[in-house]
DSSP file (Angstrom, degrees, kcal/mol; ACC not computed):
  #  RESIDUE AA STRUCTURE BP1 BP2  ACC     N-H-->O    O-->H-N    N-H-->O    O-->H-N    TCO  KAPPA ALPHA  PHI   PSI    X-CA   Y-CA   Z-CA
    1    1 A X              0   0    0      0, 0.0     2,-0.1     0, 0.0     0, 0.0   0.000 360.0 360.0 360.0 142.0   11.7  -13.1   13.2
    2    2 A X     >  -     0   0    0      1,-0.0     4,-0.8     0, 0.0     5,-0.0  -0.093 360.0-121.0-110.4 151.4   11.0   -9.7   14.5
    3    3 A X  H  > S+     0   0    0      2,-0.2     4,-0.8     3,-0.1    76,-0.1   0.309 119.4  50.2 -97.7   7.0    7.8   -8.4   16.1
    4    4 A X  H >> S+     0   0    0      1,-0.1     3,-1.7     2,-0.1     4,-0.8   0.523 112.3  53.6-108.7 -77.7    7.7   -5.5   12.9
    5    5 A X  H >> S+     0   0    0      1,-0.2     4,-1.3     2,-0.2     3,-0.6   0.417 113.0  36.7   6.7 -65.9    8.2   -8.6   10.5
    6    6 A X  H 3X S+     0   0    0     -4,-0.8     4,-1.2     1,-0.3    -1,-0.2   0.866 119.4  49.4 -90.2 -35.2    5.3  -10.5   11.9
    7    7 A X  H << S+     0   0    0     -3,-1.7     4,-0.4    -4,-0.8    -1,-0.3   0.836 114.0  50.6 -70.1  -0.6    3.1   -6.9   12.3
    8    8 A X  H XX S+     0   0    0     -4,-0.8     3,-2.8    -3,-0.6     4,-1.8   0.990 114.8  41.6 -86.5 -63.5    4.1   -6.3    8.6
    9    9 A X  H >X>S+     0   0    0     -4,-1.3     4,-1.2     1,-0.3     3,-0.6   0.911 116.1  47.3 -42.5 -98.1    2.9   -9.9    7.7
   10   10 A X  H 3<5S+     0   0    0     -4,-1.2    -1,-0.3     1,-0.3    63,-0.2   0.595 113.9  49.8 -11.5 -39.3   -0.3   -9.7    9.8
   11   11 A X  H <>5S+     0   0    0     -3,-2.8     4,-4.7    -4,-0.4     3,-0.4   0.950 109.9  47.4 -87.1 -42.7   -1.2   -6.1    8.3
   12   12 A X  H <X5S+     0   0    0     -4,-1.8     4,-1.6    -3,-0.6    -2,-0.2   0.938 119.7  43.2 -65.4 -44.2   -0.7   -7.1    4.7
   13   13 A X  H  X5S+     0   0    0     -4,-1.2     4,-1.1     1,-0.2     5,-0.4   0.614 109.0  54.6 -58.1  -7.6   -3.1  -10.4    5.5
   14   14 A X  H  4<S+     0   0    0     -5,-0.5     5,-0.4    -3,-0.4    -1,-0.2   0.869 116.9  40.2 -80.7 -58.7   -5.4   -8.5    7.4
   15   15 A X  H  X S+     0   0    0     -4,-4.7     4,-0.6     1,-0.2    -2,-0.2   0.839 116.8  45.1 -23.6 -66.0   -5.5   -6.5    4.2
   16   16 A X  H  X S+     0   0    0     -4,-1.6     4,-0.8     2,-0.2    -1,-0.2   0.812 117.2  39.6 -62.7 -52.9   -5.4   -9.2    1.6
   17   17 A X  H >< S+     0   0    0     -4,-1.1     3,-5.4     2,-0.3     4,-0.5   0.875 116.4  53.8 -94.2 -84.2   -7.9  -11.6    3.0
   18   18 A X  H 3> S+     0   0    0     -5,-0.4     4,-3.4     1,-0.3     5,-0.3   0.615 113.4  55.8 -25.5 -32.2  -10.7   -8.1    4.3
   19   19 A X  H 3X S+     0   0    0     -4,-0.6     4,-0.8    -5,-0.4    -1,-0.3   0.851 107.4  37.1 -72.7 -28.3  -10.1   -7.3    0.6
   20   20 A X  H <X S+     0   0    0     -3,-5.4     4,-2.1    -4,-0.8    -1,-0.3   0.625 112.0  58.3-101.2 -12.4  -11.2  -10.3   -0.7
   21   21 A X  H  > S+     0   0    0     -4,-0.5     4,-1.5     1,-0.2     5,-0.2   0.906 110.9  50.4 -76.2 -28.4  -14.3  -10.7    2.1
   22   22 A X  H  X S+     0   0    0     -4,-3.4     4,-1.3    -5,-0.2    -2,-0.2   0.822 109.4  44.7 -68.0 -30.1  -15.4   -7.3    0.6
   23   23 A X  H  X S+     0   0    0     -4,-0.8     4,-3.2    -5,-0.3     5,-0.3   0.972 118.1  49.9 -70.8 -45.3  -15.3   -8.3   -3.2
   24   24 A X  H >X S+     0   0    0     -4,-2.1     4,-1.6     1,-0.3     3,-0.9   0.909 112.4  44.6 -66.6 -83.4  -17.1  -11.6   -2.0
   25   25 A X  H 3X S+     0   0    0     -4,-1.5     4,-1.3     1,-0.3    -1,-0.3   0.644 119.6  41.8 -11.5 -49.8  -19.8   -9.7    0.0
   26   26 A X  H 3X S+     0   0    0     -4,-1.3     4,-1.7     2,-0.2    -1,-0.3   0.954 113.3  48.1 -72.8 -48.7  -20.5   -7.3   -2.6
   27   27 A X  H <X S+     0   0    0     -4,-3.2     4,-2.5    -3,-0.9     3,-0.3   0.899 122.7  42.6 -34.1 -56.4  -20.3   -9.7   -5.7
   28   28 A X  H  < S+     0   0    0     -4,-1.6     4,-0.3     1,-0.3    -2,-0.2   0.788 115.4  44.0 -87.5 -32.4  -22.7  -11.7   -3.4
   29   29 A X  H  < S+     0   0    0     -4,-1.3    -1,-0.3    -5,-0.4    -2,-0.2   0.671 126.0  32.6 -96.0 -34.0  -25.1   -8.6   -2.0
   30   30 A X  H  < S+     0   0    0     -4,-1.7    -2,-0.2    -3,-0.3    -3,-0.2   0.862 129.2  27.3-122.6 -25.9  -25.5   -6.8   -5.9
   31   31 A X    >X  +     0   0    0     -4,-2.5     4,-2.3     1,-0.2     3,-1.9  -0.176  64.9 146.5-128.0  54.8  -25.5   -9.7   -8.4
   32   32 A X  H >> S+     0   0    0     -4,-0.3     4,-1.3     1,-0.3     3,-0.6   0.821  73.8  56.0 -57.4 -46.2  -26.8  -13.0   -6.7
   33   33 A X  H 34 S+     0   0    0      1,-0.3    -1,-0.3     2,-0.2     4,-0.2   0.537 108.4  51.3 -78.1 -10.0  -28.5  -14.6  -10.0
   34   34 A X  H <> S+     0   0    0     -3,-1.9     4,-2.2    -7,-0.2     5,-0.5   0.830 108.3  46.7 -90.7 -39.6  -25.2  -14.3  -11.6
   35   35 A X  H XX S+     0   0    0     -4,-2.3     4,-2.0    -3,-0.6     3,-0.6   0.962 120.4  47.8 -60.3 -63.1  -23.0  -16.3   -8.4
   36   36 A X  H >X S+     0   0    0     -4,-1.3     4,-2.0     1,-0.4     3,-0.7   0.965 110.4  46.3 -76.3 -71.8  -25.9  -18.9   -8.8
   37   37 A X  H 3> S+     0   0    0      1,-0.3     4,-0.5    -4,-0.2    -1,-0.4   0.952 114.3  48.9 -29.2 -44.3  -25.8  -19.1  -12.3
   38   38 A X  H X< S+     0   0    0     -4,-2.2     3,-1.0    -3,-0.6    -1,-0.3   0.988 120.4  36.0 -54.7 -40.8  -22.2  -19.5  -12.2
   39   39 A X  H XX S+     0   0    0     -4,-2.0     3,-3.8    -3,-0.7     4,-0.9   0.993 105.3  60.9 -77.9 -57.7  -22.2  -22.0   -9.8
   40   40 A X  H 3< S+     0   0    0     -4,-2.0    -1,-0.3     1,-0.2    -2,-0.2   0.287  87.7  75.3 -67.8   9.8  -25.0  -23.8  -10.4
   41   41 A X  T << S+     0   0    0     -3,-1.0    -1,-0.2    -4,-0.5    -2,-0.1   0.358 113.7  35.8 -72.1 -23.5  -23.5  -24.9  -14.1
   42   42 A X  T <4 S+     0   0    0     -3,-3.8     2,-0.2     1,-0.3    -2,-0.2   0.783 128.6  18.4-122.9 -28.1  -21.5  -26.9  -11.8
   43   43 A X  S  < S-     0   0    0     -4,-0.9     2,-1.6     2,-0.1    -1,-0.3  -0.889  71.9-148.2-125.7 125.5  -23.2  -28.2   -9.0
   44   44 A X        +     0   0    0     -2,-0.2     2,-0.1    -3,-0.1    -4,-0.1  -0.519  36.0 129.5-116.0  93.5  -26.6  -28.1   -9.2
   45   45 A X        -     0   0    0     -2,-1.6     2,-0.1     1,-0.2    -2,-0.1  -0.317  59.3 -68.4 -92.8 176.7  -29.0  -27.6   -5.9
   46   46 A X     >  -     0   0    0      1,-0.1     4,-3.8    -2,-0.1     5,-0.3  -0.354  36.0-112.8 -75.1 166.4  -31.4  -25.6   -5.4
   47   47 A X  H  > S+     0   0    0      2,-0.2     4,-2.4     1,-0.2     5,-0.3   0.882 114.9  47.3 -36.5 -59.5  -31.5  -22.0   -5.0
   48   48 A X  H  > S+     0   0    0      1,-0.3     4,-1.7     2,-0.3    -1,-0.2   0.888 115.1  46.4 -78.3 -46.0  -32.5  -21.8   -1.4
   49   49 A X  H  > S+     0   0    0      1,-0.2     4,-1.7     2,-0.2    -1,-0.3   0.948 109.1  58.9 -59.7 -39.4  -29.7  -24.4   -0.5
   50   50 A X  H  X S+     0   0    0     -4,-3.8     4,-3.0     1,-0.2    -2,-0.3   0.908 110.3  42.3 -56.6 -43.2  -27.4  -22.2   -2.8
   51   51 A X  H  X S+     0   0    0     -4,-2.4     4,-2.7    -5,-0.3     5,-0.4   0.931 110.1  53.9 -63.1 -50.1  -28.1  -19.3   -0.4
   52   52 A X  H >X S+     0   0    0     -4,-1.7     4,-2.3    -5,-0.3     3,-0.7   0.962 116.1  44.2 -43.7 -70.2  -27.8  -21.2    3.0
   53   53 A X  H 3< S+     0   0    0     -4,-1.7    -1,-0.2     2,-0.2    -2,-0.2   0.638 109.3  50.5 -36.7 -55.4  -24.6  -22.2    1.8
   54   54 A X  H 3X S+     0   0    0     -4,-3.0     4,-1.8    -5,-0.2     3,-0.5   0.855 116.8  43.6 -40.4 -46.0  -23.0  -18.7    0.2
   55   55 A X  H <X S+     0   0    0     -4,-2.7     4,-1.5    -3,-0.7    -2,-0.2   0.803 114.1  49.6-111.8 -25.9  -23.7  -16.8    3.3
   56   56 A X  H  < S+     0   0    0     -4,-2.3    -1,-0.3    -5,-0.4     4,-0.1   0.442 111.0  45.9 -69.2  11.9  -22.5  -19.6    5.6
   57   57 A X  H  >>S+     0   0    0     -3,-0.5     4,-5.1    -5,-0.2     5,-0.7   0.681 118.6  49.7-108.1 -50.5  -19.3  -20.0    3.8
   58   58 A X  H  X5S+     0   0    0     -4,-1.8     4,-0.8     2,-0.2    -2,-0.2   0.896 113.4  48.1 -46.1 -36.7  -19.5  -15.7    4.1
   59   59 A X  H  X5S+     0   0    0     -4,-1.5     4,-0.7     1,-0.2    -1,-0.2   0.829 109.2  46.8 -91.5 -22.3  -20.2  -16.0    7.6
   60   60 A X  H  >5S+     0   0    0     -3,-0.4     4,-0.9     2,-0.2    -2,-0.2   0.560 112.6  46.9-109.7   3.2  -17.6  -18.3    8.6
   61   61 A X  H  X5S+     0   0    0     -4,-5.1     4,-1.2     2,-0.1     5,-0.3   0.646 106.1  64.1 -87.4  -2.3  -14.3  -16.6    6.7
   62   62 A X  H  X<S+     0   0    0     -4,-0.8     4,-2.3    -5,-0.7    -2,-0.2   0.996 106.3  36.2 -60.9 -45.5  -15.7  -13.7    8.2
   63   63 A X  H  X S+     0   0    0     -4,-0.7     4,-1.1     2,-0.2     5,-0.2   0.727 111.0  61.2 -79.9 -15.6  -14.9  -15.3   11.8
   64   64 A X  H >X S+     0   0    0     -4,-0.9     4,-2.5     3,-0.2     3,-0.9   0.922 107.4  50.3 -58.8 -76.3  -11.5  -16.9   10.3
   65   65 A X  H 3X>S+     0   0    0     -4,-1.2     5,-2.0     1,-0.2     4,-1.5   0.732 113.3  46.2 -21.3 -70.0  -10.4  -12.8    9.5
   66   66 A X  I 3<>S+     0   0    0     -4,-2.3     5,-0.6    -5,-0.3    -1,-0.2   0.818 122.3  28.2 -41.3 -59.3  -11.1  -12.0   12.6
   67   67 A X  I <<5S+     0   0    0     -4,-1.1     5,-0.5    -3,-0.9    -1,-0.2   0.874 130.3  37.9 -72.0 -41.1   -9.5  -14.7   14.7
   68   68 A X  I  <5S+     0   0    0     -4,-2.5    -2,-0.2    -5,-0.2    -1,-0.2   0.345 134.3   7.1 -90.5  -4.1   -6.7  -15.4   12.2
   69   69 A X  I  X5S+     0   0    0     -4,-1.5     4,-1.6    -5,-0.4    -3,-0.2   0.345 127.4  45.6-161.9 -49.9   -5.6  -12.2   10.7
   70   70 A X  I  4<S+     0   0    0     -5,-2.0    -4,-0.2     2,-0.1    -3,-0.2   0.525 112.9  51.8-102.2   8.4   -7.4   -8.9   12.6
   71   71 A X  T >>XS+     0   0    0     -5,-0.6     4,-2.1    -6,-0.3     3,-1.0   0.693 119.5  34.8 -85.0 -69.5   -6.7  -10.3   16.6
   72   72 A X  H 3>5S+     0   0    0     -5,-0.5     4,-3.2     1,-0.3     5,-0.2   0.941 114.4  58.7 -59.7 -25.0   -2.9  -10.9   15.9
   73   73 A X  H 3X5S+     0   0    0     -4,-1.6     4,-1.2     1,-0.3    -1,-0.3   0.889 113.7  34.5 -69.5 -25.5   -2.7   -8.2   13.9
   74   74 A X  H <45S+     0   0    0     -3,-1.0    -1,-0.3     2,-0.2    -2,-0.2   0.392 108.6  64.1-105.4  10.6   -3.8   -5.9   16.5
   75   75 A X  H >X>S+     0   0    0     -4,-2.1     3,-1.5     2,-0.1     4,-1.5   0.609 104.3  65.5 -85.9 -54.5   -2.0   -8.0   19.6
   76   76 A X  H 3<<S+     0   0    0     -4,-3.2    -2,-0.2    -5,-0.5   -69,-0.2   0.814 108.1  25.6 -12.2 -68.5    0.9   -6.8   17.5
   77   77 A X  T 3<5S+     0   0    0     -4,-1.2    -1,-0.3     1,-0.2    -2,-0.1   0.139 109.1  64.4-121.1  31.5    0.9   -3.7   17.8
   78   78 A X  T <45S+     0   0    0     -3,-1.5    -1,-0.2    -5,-0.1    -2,-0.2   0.357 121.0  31.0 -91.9  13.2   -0.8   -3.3   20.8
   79   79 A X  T  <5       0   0    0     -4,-1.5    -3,-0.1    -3,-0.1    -2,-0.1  -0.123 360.0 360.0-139.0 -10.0    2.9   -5.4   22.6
   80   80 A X      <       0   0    0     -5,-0.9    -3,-0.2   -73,-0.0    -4,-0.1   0.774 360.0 360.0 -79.8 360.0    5.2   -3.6   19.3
């Protein structure tokens, strides 16, 4: 495997996963009483635990992207 292989692979995850931290973030930032409602049909805490929980699940893939997908991608091509 090739270092434009692995920066092709890296860019499209870099992509993939930022794309999906932005739908979550937004979903989560303009219609919270619908994520809770969803959720909460299926486990059911409270609200204020519901929150803690969303934005610490938000807060740590945010630091998975980073470390896992927007570091290599840009060791990559800073050494391609």
């Amino acid at each position: 495997m090739d270092i434009q292989t692995l920066t092709r692979f890296f860019m499209w995850c870099t992509i993939m996963n930022g794309a999906l931290l932005v739908l979550w973030t937004t979903v989560c930032i303009l219609a919270p009483d619908l994520v809770y409602r969803t959720q909460s049909k299926w486990f059911p805490i409270p609200r204020e635990t519901f929150d803690v929980v969303i934005y610490s699940f938000l807060g740590l893939f945010k630091i998975f992207f980073l470390v896992f997908n927007l570091v290599p991608y840009v060791a990559l091509l800073i050494i391609g």
